[in-house]
N, C-alpha and C positions, 0 to 999 in steps of 0.2 A: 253092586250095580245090577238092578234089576236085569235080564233077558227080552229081548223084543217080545217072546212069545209071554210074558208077565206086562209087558209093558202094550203089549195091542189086543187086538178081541179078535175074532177069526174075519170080519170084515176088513183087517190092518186099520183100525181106528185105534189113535191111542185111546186110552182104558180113561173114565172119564178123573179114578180114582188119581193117576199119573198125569192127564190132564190138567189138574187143578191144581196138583203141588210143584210143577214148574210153573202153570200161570203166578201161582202165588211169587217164587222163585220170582219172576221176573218183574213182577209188579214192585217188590222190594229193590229192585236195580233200579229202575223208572224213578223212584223217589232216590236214589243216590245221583242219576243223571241230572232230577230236577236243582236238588240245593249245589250240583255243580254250576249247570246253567245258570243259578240266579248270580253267584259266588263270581263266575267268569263274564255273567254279565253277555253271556252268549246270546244270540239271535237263528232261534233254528227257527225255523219255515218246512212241516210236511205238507203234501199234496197227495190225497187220496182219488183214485180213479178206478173206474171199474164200470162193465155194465149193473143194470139193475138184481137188486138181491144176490148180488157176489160178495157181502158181508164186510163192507168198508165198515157201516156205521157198529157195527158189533166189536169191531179191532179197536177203534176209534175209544168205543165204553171200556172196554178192558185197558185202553193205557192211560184214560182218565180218571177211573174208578179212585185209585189211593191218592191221587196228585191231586195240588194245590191251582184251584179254578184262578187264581190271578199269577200264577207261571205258565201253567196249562193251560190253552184258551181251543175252543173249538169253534171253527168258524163253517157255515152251512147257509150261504146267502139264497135269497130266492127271485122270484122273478123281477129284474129289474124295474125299476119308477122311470116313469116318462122323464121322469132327469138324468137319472142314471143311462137312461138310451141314450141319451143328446152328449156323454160324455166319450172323453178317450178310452177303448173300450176296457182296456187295465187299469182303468182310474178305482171303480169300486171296490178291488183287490188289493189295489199298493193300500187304500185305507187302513188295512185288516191283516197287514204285513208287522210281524212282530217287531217290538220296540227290547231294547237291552233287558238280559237276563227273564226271557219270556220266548214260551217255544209254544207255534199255531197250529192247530192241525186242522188242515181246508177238507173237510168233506163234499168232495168236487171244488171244482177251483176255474181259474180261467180257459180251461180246456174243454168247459161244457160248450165252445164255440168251436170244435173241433169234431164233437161228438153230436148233441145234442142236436144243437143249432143249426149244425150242416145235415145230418141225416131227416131232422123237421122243416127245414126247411126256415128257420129262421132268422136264416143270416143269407146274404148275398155270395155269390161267387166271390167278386173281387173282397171282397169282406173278411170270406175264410183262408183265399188266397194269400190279403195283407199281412191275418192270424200266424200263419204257417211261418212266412218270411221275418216278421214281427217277434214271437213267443221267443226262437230263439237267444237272440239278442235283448230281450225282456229279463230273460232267465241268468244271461250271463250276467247283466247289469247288476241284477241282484245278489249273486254270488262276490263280485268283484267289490261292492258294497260291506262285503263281511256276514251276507245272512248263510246259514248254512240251510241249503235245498236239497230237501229228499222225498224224490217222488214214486208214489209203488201204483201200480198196475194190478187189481184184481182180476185174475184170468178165471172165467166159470165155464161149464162146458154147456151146451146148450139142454141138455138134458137135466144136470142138476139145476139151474134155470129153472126151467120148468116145473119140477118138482117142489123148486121152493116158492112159486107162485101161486102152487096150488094150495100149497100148506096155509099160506099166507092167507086166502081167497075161503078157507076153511074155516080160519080162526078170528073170531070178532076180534082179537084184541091185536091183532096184527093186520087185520082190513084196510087200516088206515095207508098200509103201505101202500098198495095197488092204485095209484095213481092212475090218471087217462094218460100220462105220458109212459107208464108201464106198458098198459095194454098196446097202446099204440105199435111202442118198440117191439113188440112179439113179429110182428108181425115185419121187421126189419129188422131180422137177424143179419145178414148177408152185407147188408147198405152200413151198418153199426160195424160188421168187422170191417170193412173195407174203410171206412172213416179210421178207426183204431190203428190200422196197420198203417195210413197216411199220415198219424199222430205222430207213430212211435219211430216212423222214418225219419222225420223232417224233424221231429226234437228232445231225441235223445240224442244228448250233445256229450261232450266228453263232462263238463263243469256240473252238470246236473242230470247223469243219466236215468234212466227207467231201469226200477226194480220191478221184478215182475213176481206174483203171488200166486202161486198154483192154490184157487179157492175154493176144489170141489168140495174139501176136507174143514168147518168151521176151525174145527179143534186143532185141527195142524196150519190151517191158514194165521190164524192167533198168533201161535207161540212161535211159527217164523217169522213173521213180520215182527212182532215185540222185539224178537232176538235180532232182527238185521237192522232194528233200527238203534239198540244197544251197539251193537259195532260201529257204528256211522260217528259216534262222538267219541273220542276219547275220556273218559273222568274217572275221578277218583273219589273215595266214598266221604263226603262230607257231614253225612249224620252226625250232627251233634250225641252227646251222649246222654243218657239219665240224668235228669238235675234233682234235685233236692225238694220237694215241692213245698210251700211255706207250711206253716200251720193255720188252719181255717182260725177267721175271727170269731172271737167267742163275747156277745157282748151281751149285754141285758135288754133285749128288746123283745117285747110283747107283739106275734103280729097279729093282722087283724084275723075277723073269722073267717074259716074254709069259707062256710056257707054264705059270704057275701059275693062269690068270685062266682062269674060263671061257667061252671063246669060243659065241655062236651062231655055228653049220655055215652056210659062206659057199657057200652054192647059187651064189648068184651075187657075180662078184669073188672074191678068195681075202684070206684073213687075215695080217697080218702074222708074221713069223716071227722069233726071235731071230738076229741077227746070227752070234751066236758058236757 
Protein backbone atom coordinates (compact mmCIF):
# COMPACT_ATOMS: atom_id res chain seq x y z
CA UNK A 1 0.00 0.00 0.00
CA UNK A 2 1.38 2.93 -1.43
CA UNK A 3 2.28 6.11 1.31
CA UNK A 4 0.17 9.32 1.20
CA UNK A 5 3.24 11.06 0.42
CA UNK A 6 3.36 8.45 -2.95
CA UNK A 7 -0.13 8.81 -3.19
CA UNK A 8 -0.59 12.98 -3.19
CA UNK A 9 1.59 15.81 -4.82
CA UNK A 10 2.80 18.52 -2.47
CA UNK A 11 -0.51 20.47 -3.05
CA UNK A 12 -2.30 17.17 -1.16
CA UNK A 13 -3.87 16.24 -4.60
CA UNK A 14 -4.06 12.81 -5.17
CA UNK A 15 -1.42 11.90 -7.94
CA UNK A 16 -3.45 11.76 -11.11
CA UNK A 17 -1.46 8.33 -11.71
CA UNK A 18 -3.44 6.86 -8.22
CA UNK A 19 -6.28 8.84 -9.38
CA UNK A 20 -7.09 6.93 -12.29
CA UNK A 21 -6.47 3.50 -10.97
CA UNK A 22 -9.06 3.70 -8.23
CA UNK A 23 -11.38 5.70 -10.64
CA UNK A 24 -10.90 2.65 -12.68
CA UNK A 25 -11.25 0.48 -9.42
CA UNK A 26 -14.51 1.82 -9.06
CA UNK A 27 -15.94 2.14 -12.26
CA UNK A 28 -15.66 -1.81 -12.30
CA UNK A 29 -17.87 -1.82 -8.95
CA UNK A 30 -20.64 0.50 -10.77
CA UNK A 31 -20.96 -2.21 -13.38
CA UNK A 32 -21.28 -5.01 -10.49
CA UNK A 33 -23.89 -2.64 -8.69
CA UNK A 34 -25.64 -2.18 -12.26
CA UNK A 35 -26.35 -6.30 -13.33
CA UNK A 36 -27.35 -6.25 -9.53
CA UNK A 37 -29.94 -3.55 -9.93
CA UNK A 38 -31.29 -4.92 -13.15
CA UNK A 39 -31.15 -8.79 -11.39
CA UNK A 40 -33.00 -7.32 -8.08
CA UNK A 41 -35.00 -5.31 -10.33
CA UNK A 42 -34.00 -2.37 -8.01
CA UNK A 43 -35.34 1.32 -8.40
CA UNK A 44 -32.62 3.69 -7.41
CA UNK A 45 -33.38 7.44 -7.86
CA UNK A 46 -29.92 9.93 -7.43
CA UNK A 47 -30.33 13.55 -7.09
CA UNK A 48 -27.47 15.82 -7.89
CA UNK A 49 -27.24 19.37 -6.42
CA UNK A 50 -24.82 21.89 -6.03
CA UNK A 51 -24.08 25.55 -7.04
CA UNK A 52 -22.72 26.21 -10.46
CA UNK A 53 -19.40 24.61 -11.67
CA UNK A 54 -18.97 22.43 -8.34
CA UNK A 55 -18.50 19.41 -10.82
CA UNK A 56 -22.02 17.45 -10.45
CA UNK A 57 -22.07 16.89 -14.28
CA UNK A 58 -18.21 15.61 -14.22
CA UNK A 59 -19.24 12.87 -11.28
CA UNK A 60 -22.35 12.19 -13.26
CA UNK A 61 -19.68 11.17 -16.56
CA UNK A 62 -17.44 9.17 -14.42
CA UNK A 63 -20.40 6.78 -13.16
CA UNK A 64 -21.76 6.60 -16.50
CA UNK A 65 -18.78 6.25 -18.48
CA UNK A 66 -18.73 1.98 -18.39
CA UNK A 67 -22.62 1.44 -17.71
CA UNK A 68 -25.30 0.41 -19.74
CA UNK A 69 -27.35 3.80 -20.98
CA UNK A 70 -30.76 1.69 -20.68
CA UNK A 71 -29.99 0.78 -16.72
CA UNK A 72 -28.07 3.97 -16.39
CA UNK A 73 -30.22 6.93 -17.44
CA UNK A 74 -29.30 10.51 -16.94
CA UNK A 75 -31.84 12.96 -16.58
CA UNK A 76 -31.04 16.94 -17.00
CA UNK A 77 -34.55 18.75 -17.75
CA UNK A 78 -34.56 22.17 -18.78
CA UNK A 79 -36.82 25.09 -18.79
CA UNK A 80 -40.11 24.10 -18.34
CA UNK A 81 -43.25 24.20 -21.55
CA UNK A 82 -45.96 26.37 -20.87
CA UNK A 83 -47.66 22.98 -20.14
CA UNK A 84 -45.30 21.95 -17.89
CA UNK A 85 -46.08 25.48 -15.89
CA UNK A 86 -49.74 24.88 -15.75
CA UNK A 87 -48.87 21.37 -14.17
CA UNK A 88 -48.48 19.90 -10.53
CA UNK A 89 -45.11 21.16 -9.97
CA UNK A 90 -43.50 17.43 -9.30
CA UNK A 91 -45.40 16.29 -12.16
CA UNK A 92 -42.36 16.53 -14.83
CA UNK A 93 -40.07 14.63 -12.46
CA UNK A 94 -42.22 11.63 -11.21
CA UNK A 95 -42.22 11.16 -15.27
CA UNK A 96 -38.46 10.57 -15.10
CA UNK A 97 -38.56 8.55 -11.83
CA UNK A 98 -37.06 5.20 -12.52
CA UNK A 99 -39.04 2.24 -13.41
CA UNK A 100 -37.65 -1.61 -11.97
CA UNK A 101 -34.22 -2.60 -12.38
CA UNK A 102 -33.03 0.98 -13.77
CA UNK A 103 -31.19 3.48 -11.64
CA UNK A 104 -31.66 7.75 -12.76
CA UNK A 105 -29.20 10.13 -11.95
CA UNK A 106 -31.23 13.75 -11.94
CA UNK A 107 -28.65 16.45 -12.69
CA UNK A 108 -30.59 19.12 -10.65
CA UNK A 109 -33.87 17.79 -10.03
CA UNK A 110 -36.91 19.37 -8.15
CA UNK A 111 -35.07 21.50 -5.97
CA UNK A 112 -34.07 24.01 -8.61
CA UNK A 113 -37.43 25.58 -7.05
CA UNK A 114 -35.57 25.94 -3.83
CA UNK A 115 -32.40 27.24 -5.33
CA UNK A 116 -32.82 28.73 -8.53
CA UNK A 117 -36.36 29.68 -8.73
CA UNK A 118 -36.43 31.32 -5.19
CA UNK A 119 -32.97 33.26 -5.37
CA UNK A 120 -34.41 34.42 -9.38
CA UNK A 121 -37.07 35.13 -8.42
CA UNK A 122 -39.13 32.69 -10.39
CA UNK A 123 -41.25 31.30 -8.27
CA UNK A 124 -43.71 33.04 -5.75
CA UNK A 125 -43.38 33.17 -1.99
CA UNK A 126 -46.33 30.97 -1.29
CA UNK A 127 -45.02 28.72 -4.18
CA UNK A 128 -41.62 28.05 -2.38
CA UNK A 129 -43.19 28.08 0.76
CA UNK A 130 -45.75 25.03 -0.56
CA UNK A 131 -42.16 23.44 -2.04
CA UNK A 132 -40.60 23.34 1.37
CA UNK A 133 -43.80 21.82 3.21
CA UNK A 134 -44.40 19.74 0.02
CA UNK A 135 -40.76 18.11 -1.04
CA UNK A 136 -40.65 16.51 2.24
CA UNK A 137 -43.47 14.35 2.09
CA UNK A 138 -42.81 13.99 -1.79
CA UNK A 139 -39.65 12.33 -0.93
CA UNK A 140 -41.08 10.11 1.79
CA UNK A 141 -43.70 8.91 -0.70
CA UNK A 142 -41.27 7.94 -2.90
CA UNK A 143 -39.07 5.98 -0.69
CA UNK A 144 -42.08 4.11 1.00
CA UNK A 145 -42.83 3.20 -2.68
CA UNK A 146 -39.66 1.11 -2.88
CA UNK A 147 -37.40 3.70 -4.80
CA UNK A 148 -34.15 3.98 -3.28
CA UNK A 149 -33.25 8.10 -2.92
CA UNK A 150 -29.84 9.46 -2.68
CA UNK A 151 -29.30 12.88 -2.68
CA UNK A 152 -25.48 14.53 -2.54
CA UNK A 153 -24.90 18.20 -2.16
CA UNK A 154 -21.90 19.64 -3.99
CA UNK A 155 -20.16 22.15 -1.45
CA UNK A 156 -17.60 24.58 -3.63
CA UNK A 157 -15.85 27.42 -1.91
CA UNK A 158 -16.53 30.69 -3.37
CA UNK A 159 -13.03 30.98 -4.45
CA UNK A 160 -12.59 27.92 -6.34
CA UNK A 161 -16.00 28.94 -7.96
CA UNK A 162 -14.50 31.47 -9.40
CA UNK A 163 -11.51 30.18 -10.41
CA UNK A 164 -13.28 27.68 -12.44
CA UNK A 165 -15.50 30.27 -14.10
CA UNK A 166 -12.61 31.81 -15.23
CA UNK A 167 -11.20 28.73 -16.69
CA UNK A 168 -14.39 28.03 -18.18
CA UNK A 169 -14.77 31.93 -19.71
CA UNK A 170 -10.95 31.05 -21.16
CA UNK A 171 -11.67 28.11 -22.91
CA UNK A 172 -13.82 27.95 -26.20
CA UNK A 173 -14.74 24.42 -25.66
CA UNK A 174 -15.99 24.99 -22.24
CA UNK A 175 -17.88 28.68 -23.05
CA UNK A 176 -20.84 26.86 -23.44
CA UNK A 177 -20.94 26.43 -19.83
CA UNK A 178 -21.33 30.02 -18.70
CA UNK A 179 -24.80 30.51 -18.89
CA UNK A 180 -26.65 34.25 -18.22
CA UNK A 181 -27.93 32.14 -15.27
CA UNK A 182 -24.26 31.74 -14.25
CA UNK A 183 -23.18 35.08 -14.45
CA UNK A 184 -26.20 36.17 -12.96
CA UNK A 185 -25.77 33.91 -9.73
CA UNK A 186 -21.99 35.60 -9.24
CA UNK A 187 -23.46 38.02 -8.19
CA UNK A 188 -25.75 36.16 -5.45
CA UNK A 189 -23.55 34.35 -3.58
CA UNK A 190 -24.99 35.20 -0.11
CA UNK A 191 -28.96 34.98 -1.45
CA UNK A 192 -27.94 31.09 -3.00
CA UNK A 193 -26.32 30.18 0.39
CA UNK A 194 -29.13 31.29 2.39
CA UNK A 195 -31.62 29.58 -0.09
CA UNK A 196 -29.24 26.22 0.42
CA UNK A 197 -29.14 26.34 4.14
CA UNK A 198 -33.24 26.70 4.05
CA UNK A 199 -33.08 23.63 1.56
CA UNK A 200 -31.02 21.41 3.61
CA UNK A 201 -33.06 22.54 6.96
CA UNK A 202 -36.33 21.79 5.85
CA UNK A 203 -35.43 18.56 3.85
CA UNK A 204 -33.07 16.52 5.05
CA UNK A 205 -35.35 14.05 6.40
CA UNK A 206 -34.24 11.03 8.10
CA UNK A 207 -35.82 8.59 4.83
CA UNK A 208 -33.66 10.50 2.42
CA UNK A 209 -30.92 12.61 4.03
CA UNK A 210 -28.24 15.08 2.41
CA UNK A 211 -24.93 13.69 1.52
CA UNK A 212 -22.82 16.42 1.40
CA UNK A 213 -19.49 16.50 -1.15
CA UNK A 214 -16.55 18.61 -0.25
CA UNK A 215 -15.93 19.68 -4.18
CA UNK A 216 -13.00 22.10 -4.04
CA UNK A 217 -10.84 18.92 -4.95
CA UNK A 218 -12.33 17.29 -8.78
CA UNK A 219 -10.33 14.27 -8.14
CA UNK A 220 -11.26 13.65 -4.60
CA UNK A 221 -14.81 14.89 -5.07
CA UNK A 222 -15.10 11.84 -7.80
CA UNK A 223 -13.87 9.04 -6.13
CA UNK A 224 -16.00 9.95 -2.78
CA UNK A 225 -18.97 10.37 -4.13
CA UNK A 226 -18.53 7.00 -6.48
CA UNK A 227 -17.51 5.34 -3.28
CA UNK A 228 -20.61 6.67 -0.97
CA UNK A 229 -22.71 5.87 -3.37
CA UNK A 230 -21.14 2.13 -3.56
CA UNK A 231 -22.05 1.93 0.05
CA UNK A 232 -25.73 3.14 -0.14
CA UNK A 233 -26.71 -0.33 -1.95
CA UNK A 234 -25.91 -3.38 -0.82
CA UNK A 235 -24.90 -6.11 -3.98
CA UNK A 236 -23.09 -8.82 -4.87
CA UNK A 237 -20.99 -9.34 -8.00
CA UNK A 238 -23.19 -10.63 -10.70
CA UNK A 239 -20.66 -10.48 -13.73
CA UNK A 240 -21.29 -13.08 -15.69
CA UNK A 241 -18.22 -14.80 -16.73
CA UNK A 242 -16.12 -15.33 -20.22
CA UNK A 243 -18.42 -17.19 -22.69
CA UNK A 244 -17.18 -19.03 -25.48
CA UNK A 245 -17.61 -16.90 -28.38
CA UNK A 246 -19.06 -18.81 -31.65
CA UNK A 247 -16.86 -19.08 -34.60
CA UNK A 248 -17.47 -16.35 -37.33
CA UNK A 249 -19.40 -17.69 -40.40
CA UNK A 250 -17.33 -18.47 -43.08
CA UNK A 251 -19.35 -18.63 -46.28
CA UNK A 252 -18.76 -18.03 -50.05
CA UNK A 253 -19.94 -14.63 -50.76
CA UNK A 254 -18.35 -12.17 -53.09
CA UNK A 255 -18.97 -8.56 -51.92
CA UNK A 256 -19.39 -5.82 -53.62
CA UNK A 257 -16.57 -3.14 -54.63
CA UNK A 258 -14.85 -0.85 -51.98
CA UNK A 259 -15.15 1.76 -54.50
CA UNK A 260 -18.84 1.84 -54.70
CA UNK A 261 -19.37 2.87 -51.05
CA UNK A 262 -19.03 6.23 -50.07
CA UNK A 263 -16.14 6.77 -48.19
CA UNK A 264 -15.49 9.85 -45.45
CA UNK A 265 -12.04 11.59 -46.74
CA UNK A 266 -9.49 9.81 -44.36
CA UNK A 267 -7.50 13.08 -43.07
CA UNK A 268 -6.17 10.86 -41.08
CA UNK A 269 -5.04 7.11 -41.69
CA UNK A 270 -5.98 6.15 -45.28
CA UNK A 271 -8.87 4.06 -46.58
CA UNK A 272 -8.96 0.80 -47.69
CA UNK A 273 -8.62 0.01 -51.25
CA UNK A 274 -9.62 -2.82 -53.60
CA UNK A 275 -7.24 -5.49 -54.06
CA UNK A 276 -7.69 -6.07 -57.67
Amino acid sequence: MPSDADRYNKKGVLKKKQYKRELNRLQEELVKLQYWIKEENLRVCVVFEGRDAAGKGGVIKRITRRLNPRVARVVALGTPTEREKGQWYFQRYVEQLPTEGEMVLFDRSWYNRAGVERVMGFCTDEEYEEFLRTCPEFERMLVRSGIVLIKYWFSISDEEQERRFQKRNEDPKRRWKLSPMDLEARSQWVEYSKAKDAMLEHTDIEEAPWNVVHADVKRHARLNCISHLLDQIPYEDLTPDPIELPPRQNADYERPPIDDQNWVPARFGSNPVDDD
